[in-house]
N, C-alpha and C positions, 0 to 999 in steps of 0.2 A: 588930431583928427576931429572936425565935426561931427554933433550928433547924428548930421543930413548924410554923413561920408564913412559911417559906422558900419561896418560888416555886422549883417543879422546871422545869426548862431542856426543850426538846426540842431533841433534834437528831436529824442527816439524819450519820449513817455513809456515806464518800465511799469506795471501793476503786476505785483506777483501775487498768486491769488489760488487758492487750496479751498476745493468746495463751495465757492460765493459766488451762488447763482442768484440769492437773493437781493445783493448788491451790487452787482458786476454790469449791468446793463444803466442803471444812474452813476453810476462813475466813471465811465468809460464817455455817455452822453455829458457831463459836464467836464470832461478833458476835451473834448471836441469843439468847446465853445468858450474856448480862451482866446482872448482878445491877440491874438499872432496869426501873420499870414500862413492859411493852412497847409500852402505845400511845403512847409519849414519845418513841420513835425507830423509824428507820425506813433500812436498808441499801440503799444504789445503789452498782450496778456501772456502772463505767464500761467498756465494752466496746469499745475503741479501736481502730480499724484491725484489728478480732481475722478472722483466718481458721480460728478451732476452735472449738470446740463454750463455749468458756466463755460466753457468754449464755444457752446453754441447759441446762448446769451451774448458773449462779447463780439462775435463776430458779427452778428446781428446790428448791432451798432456802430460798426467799420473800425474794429480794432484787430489787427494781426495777431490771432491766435499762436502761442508755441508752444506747444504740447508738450511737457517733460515728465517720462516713466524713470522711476528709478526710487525702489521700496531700499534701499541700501543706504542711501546718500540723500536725506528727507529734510527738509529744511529753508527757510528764507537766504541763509547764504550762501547753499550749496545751490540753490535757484537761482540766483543773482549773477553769483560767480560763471554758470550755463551758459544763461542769458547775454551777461557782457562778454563771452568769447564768440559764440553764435555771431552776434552780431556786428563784431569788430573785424569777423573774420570775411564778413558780406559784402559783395558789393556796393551796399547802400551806405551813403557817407555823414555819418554826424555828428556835429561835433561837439553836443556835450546829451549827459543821459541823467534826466530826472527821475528818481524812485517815488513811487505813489503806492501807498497802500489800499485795497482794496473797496475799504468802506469810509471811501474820501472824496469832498469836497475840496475842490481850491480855488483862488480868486481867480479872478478874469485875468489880472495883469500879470501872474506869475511867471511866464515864458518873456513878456519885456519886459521884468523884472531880474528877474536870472542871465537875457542877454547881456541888461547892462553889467551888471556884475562882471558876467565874464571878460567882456570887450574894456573891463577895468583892470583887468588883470587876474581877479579872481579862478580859481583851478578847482576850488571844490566847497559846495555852499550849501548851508543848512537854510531852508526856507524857516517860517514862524510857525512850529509844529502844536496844532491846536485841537482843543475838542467844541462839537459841535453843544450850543447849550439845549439842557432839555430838564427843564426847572420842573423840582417834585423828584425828578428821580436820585436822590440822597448819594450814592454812588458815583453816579455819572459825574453830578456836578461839583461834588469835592474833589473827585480828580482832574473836571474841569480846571479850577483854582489851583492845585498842586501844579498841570503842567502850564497856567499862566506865568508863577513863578518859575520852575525849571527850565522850560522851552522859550521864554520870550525876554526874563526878566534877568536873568542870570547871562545868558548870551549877549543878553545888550550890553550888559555889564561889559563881558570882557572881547566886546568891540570895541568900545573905549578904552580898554587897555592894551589894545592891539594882541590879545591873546585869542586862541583858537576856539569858536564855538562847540566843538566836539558836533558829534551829526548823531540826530534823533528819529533816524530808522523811516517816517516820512517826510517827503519834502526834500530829500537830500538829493545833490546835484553834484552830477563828475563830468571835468573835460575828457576829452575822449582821449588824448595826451596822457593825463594821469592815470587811466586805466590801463595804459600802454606801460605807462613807466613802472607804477606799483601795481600788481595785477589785483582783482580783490580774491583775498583768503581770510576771511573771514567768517566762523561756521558754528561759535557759539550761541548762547542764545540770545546775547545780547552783541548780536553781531555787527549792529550797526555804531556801537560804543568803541567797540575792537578794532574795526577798520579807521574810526577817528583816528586811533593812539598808534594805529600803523604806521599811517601816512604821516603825523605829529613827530616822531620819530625820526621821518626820513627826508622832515625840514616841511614838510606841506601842511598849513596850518588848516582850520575849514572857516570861513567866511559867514557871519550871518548875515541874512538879508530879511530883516522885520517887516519888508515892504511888502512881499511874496508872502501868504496862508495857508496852510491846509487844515481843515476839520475833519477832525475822525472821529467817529461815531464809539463813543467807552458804554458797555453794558449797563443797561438800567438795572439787571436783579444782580445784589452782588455775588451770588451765587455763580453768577456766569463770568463775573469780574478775579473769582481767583486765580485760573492757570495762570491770566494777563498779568494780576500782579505778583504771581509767585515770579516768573520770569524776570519780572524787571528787577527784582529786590536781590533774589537768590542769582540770579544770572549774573551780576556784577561779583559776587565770590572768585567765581575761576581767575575772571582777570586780576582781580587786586593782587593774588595769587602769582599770577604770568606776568604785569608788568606795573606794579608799585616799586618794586628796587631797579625796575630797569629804568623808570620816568626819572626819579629821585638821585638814581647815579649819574643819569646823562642831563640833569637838571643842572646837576654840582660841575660836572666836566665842561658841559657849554656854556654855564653861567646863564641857563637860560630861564626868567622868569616865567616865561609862556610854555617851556615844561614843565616847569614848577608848579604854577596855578591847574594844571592837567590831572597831577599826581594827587595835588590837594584836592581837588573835585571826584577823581577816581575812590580815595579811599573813604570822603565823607559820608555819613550813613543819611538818608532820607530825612526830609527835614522834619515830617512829621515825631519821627523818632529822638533826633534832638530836644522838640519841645515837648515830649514825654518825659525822656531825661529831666531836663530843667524844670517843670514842675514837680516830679517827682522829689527832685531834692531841695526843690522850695520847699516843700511840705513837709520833707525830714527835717528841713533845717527849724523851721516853727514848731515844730513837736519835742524839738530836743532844748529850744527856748523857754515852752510852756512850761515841762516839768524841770525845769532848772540845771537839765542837762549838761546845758552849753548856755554862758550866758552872753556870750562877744556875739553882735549881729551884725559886725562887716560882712560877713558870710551874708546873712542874710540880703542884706543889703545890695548886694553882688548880684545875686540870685533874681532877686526884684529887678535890677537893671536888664539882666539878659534878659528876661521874660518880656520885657517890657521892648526892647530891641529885636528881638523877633515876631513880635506884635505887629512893631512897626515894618516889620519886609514884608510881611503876609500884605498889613493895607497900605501900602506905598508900592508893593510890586503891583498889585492890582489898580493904581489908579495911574499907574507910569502906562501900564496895559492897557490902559483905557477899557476896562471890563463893565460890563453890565450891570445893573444893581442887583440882576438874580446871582450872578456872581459872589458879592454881601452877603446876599441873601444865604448861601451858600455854606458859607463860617459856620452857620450855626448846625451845621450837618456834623461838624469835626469831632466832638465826643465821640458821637456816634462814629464815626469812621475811625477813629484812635483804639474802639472794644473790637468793632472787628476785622483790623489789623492784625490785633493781639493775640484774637479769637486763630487766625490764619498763620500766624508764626508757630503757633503751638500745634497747628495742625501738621503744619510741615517738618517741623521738628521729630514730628513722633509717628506721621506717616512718609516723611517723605514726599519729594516731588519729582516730575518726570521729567527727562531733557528733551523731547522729543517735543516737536514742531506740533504744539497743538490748537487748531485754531478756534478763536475765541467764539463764545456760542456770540450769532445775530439777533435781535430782538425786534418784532413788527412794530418799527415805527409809524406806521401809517403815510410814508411817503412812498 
């Protein structure tokens, strides 16, 4: 089939969205101004347990409000899950459903982006899940860098190895097929991880498409950046939990290496926490040199090599990314964001965190 003889896709733009009134009216205007013929999609908000004005914000910009009450069952999965029966169950026909998160940008080309993908056979695709930059804010844009490497750098990777990107909660794309066949149940907090290893499981791998962007806006005070990273860190616990022996059993049984690369990704800890690690015991290891402790330094040797090897993914992931020099710039935030990490594990340790759907405070960017 010619490009010119290519069936165009429709889809249904999903924004699920809890109290973002202050966001909810520029993200719904720049879903509307993607370069796809516009009777081919169609923007719903998901308006969830909201008490402000965001339904009457979104509609205001010609996005289908669905209003979901339910203090029981609170959450972006149990939202999603709603949402894709609601609408599978409608009249209205389409065939594949983009997830977008509320306080997001995406490029223009992202719907003939995702067509083609799917009209390639693709069934469920992780677009290139990005943060917006906003240099000076020390927070913001060390997590910018983190998700350059996780979300762009690492999936490119295992495109090239023909293994599954895993899906990173925005930007994620389903045929309406796949929704049929694996319904989503997914309702942890890191529900978008879960449903990857679902579908991984049941032979469906996910697709990355680097060509396709979203920007999401990460809290400049990091104060408001905790619930966000308590979640992402603590929230992978349950599953390692529910499915490291089940990847690893059915890695061994199917011979399958693209389970296998799933399981190893699943269980590895943050990379920042690695090179904590690794310096950490570079520095044992020199201490236990000086005072004649220990005097063989292959070890050390060793040590200086990994350091120096993750050195090199930090600035080689970032220049494959094609990132910005605030980007760079950015490195020298990492101390600082390494105390208070540390400062935030210990909090959670000894107060505890919450599961519940909480969403992340917004900060007046002046747009």
């Amino acid at each position: 089939m010619t490009k010119k003889e290519r069936k165009k896709n429709r889809f249904a733009i999903i924004v699920p969205a809890h109290n973002e009134e202050r966001v909810i009216e520029q993200t719904v205007t720049n879903l509307f101004n993607v370069n796809y013929p516009k009777e081919l999609f169609q923007v719903f908000v998901i308006a969830d347990n909201c008490t402000d004005k965001t339904s009457i914000y979104a509609s205001k910009k010609g996005a289908v409000v669905l209003e979901r009450e339910n203090r029981k069952f609170q959450g972006k999965g149990y939202a999603l899950k709603w949402c894709f029966e609601l609408l599978l169950k409608s009249q209205k026909s389409f065939d594949a459903y983009l997830i977008i998160d509320a306080d997001t940008t995406v490029s223009d080309n992202i719907l003939e982006i995702l067509d083609f993908y799917i009209n390639d056979g693709g069934k469920v695709i992780q677009c290139a899940d990005l943060v917006k930059p906003m240099p000076g804010a020390w927070s913001s844009e060390i997590t910018r860098v983190g998700l350059y490497l996780y979300n762009y750098v690492r999936p490119l990777g295992r495109k090239m190895l023909n293994c599954s990107a895993g899906l990173r909660g925005n930007g994620m794309c389903f045929t309406a097929n796949i929704l049929e066949k694996i319904p989503w149940k997914a309702y942890s907090q890191t529900e978008d991880l879960e449903y990857g290893l679902i579908l991984l499981l049941e032979g469906i791998p996910v697709t990355f498409a680097p060509e396709a962007e979203v920007f999401a806006v990460m809290p400049a005070n990091p104060q408001n950046a905790e619930t966000q990273r308590a979640r992402w860190e603590f929230g992978r616990f349950p599953l390692v939990r529910k499915y490291s022996i089940v990847l690893l059993r059915e890695a061994i049984k199917k011979k399958s290496f693209r389970i296998f690369d799933s399981f190893v990704d699943l269980i590895t800890p943050a990379f920042v926490n690695l090179f904590l690690i690794t310096v950490a015991f570079l520095l044992m290891n020199i201490i236990l040199i000086i005072t004649n402790v220990f005097a063989e330094d292959t070890f050390l040797l060793l040590w200086i090599l990994l350091l120096a090897l993750q050195i090199f993914y930090v600035l080689g992931g970032l220049y494959l990314s094609h990132a910005d020099i605030n980007a760079y710039k950015a490195l020298l935030f990492a101390p600082k964001y390494a105390v208070w990490k540390l400062i935030l594990y210990f909090k959670l340790m000894t107060k505890g965190h919450t599961k519940a759907w909480i969403r992340t405070a917004r900060e007046n960017t002046g747009n």
